[in-house]
N, C-alpha and C positions, 0 to 999 in steps of 0.2 A: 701707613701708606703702602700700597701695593705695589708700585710703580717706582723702577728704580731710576737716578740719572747718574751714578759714582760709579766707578769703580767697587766692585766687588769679587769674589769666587767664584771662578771659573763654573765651578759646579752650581753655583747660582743664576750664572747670569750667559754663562755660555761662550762657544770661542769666539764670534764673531763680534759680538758686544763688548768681550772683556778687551779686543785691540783694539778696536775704536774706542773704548771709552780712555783706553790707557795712551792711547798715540796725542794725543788732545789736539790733534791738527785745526788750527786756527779755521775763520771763516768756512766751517760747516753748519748746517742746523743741530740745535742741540736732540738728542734723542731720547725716548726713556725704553727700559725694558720690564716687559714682564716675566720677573723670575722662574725658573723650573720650580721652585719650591709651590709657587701658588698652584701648580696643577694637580697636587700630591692628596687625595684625601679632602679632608674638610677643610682644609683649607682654602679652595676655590670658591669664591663668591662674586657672582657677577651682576649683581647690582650694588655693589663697594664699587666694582672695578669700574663700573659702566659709572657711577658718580665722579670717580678720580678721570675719565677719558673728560667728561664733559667740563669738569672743571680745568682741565690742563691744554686742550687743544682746541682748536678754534672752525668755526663752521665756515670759515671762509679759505680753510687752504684743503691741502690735499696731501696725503700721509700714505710714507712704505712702510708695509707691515711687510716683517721679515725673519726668518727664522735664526735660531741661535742656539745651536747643541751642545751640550759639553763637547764631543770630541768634533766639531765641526770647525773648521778653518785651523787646523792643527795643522802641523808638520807633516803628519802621515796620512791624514785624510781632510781632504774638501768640501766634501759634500755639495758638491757645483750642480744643481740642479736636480738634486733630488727633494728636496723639503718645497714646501711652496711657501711664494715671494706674489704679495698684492701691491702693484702700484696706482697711482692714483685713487687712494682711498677717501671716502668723504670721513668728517668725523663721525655720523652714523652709522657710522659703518662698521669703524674700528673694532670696537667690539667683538662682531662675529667673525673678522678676518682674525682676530687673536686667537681664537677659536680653531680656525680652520688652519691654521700654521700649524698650530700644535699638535692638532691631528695628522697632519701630513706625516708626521714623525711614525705614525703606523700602517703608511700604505706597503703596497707588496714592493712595488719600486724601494720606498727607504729602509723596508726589511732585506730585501735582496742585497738593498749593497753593501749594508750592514753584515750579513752573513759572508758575502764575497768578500769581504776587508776583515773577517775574523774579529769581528767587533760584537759584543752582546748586545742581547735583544731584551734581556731582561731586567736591565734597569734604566729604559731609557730615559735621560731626562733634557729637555728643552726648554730652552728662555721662548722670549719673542721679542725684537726691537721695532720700536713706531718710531720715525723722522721723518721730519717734515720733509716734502716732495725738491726737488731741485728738478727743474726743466734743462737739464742738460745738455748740450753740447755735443758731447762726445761719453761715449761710456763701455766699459769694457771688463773685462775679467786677467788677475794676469796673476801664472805658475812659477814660482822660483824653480819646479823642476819643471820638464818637461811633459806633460802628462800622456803623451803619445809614444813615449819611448822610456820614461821613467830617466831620462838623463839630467843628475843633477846639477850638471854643467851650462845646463841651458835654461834658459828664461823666457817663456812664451806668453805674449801679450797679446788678446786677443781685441780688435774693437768695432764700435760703430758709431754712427753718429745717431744723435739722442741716446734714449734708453736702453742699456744694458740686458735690459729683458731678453732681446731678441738673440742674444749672443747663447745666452744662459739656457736658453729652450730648444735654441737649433731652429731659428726660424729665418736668421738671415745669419750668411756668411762671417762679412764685415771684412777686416783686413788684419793680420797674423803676422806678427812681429817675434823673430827669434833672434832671443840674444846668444851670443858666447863670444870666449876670449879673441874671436877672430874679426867680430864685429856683427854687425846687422842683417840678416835676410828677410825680406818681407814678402807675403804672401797676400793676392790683394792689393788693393791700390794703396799707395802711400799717402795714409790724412794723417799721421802726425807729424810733428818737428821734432827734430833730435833734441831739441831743450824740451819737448814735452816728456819726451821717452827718458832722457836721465833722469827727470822731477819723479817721474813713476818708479823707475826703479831706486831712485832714494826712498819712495815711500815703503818698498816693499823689503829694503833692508833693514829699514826702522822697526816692521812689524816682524821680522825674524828675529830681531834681538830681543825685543819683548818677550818671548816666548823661552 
């Protein structure tokens, strides 16, 4: 089987997959990923892969395909909107958005930042993550450091209502939540609830111990 849903090696499966698969947070959709390894050589085969899509996901919902680099969602580097992210994918789809994720791994954008972060260019290797769609609510991005000042004292939580797309792209504002030891300042209009904003920053000391 092509298609992972465990836990594995970072270098397999990538940073963003290996915390989510490691956090096990209840009540999500279950995900799988397309390992780095299948892009390598002969190993890539897409009509295996295009059998196992058909047989694991369903033509009645809607799927993110999502990118997962070894050094992406690390400590040192984000990669916030440099790789590209399909949401509402059909299952026919699937397929060729696995495709076009991976490739994003070699535009001038993800080579630039790559060289700006002192990161190699020469062995890049990328998972891909498919889960099923959630019609959200609220969604957002959020930095245990600062990423406008590098200050690791602070906690920037960025969001909007519905999908997080729009935060990730720059296509709408949303509302900017900064934490430190003094308390809360918000940039934007206040939509969440201080029990929403502890539940998140529980989430996101869970995913720094992981690591």
């Amino acid at each position: 089987m092509i298609l992972i849903n465990t836990v594995a090696p970072v270098a397999e499966i990538g940073g963003k997959a290996y915390h989510l698969l490691s956090m096990g947070i209840k009540n999500t959709p279950a995900l799988y990923v397309c390992p780095s390894s299948y892009f390598i050589g002969a190993n890539r085969d897409d009509v295996r892969l295009a059998a196992e899509i058909d047989r694991l996901f369903s033509d009645k919902k809607l799927y993110a395909v999502r990118s997962s680099a070894v050094d992406e969602d690390s400590s040192a580097d984000s990669f916030a909107g440099v790789h590209e992210s399909y949401l509402n994918v059909k299952k026919a789809d699937i397929l060729r958005r696995i495709n076009d994720v991976h490739a994003s791994a070699f535009t001038p954008k993800a080579l630039a930042y790559r060289a700006a972060r002192g990161l190699s260019a020469a062995d890049i290797r990328i998972a891909v993550v498919i889960q099923e769609m959630v019609q959200a609510e609220y969604a957002g991005v959020i930095n245990t450091i600062n990423p406008v000042t590098d200050n690791p004292d602070e906690t920037v939580i960025s969001v909007v209502r519905g999908l997080g797309d729009k935060i990730v792209d720059g296509s709408a504002d949303g509302s900017t939540y900064v934490i430190d030891s003094r308390g809360v300042r918000v940039q934007g209009g206040d939509i969440l609830s201080r029990r929403a904003l502890k539940r998140i920053l529980a989430l996101a000391v869970t995913v720094l111990n992981e690591e």
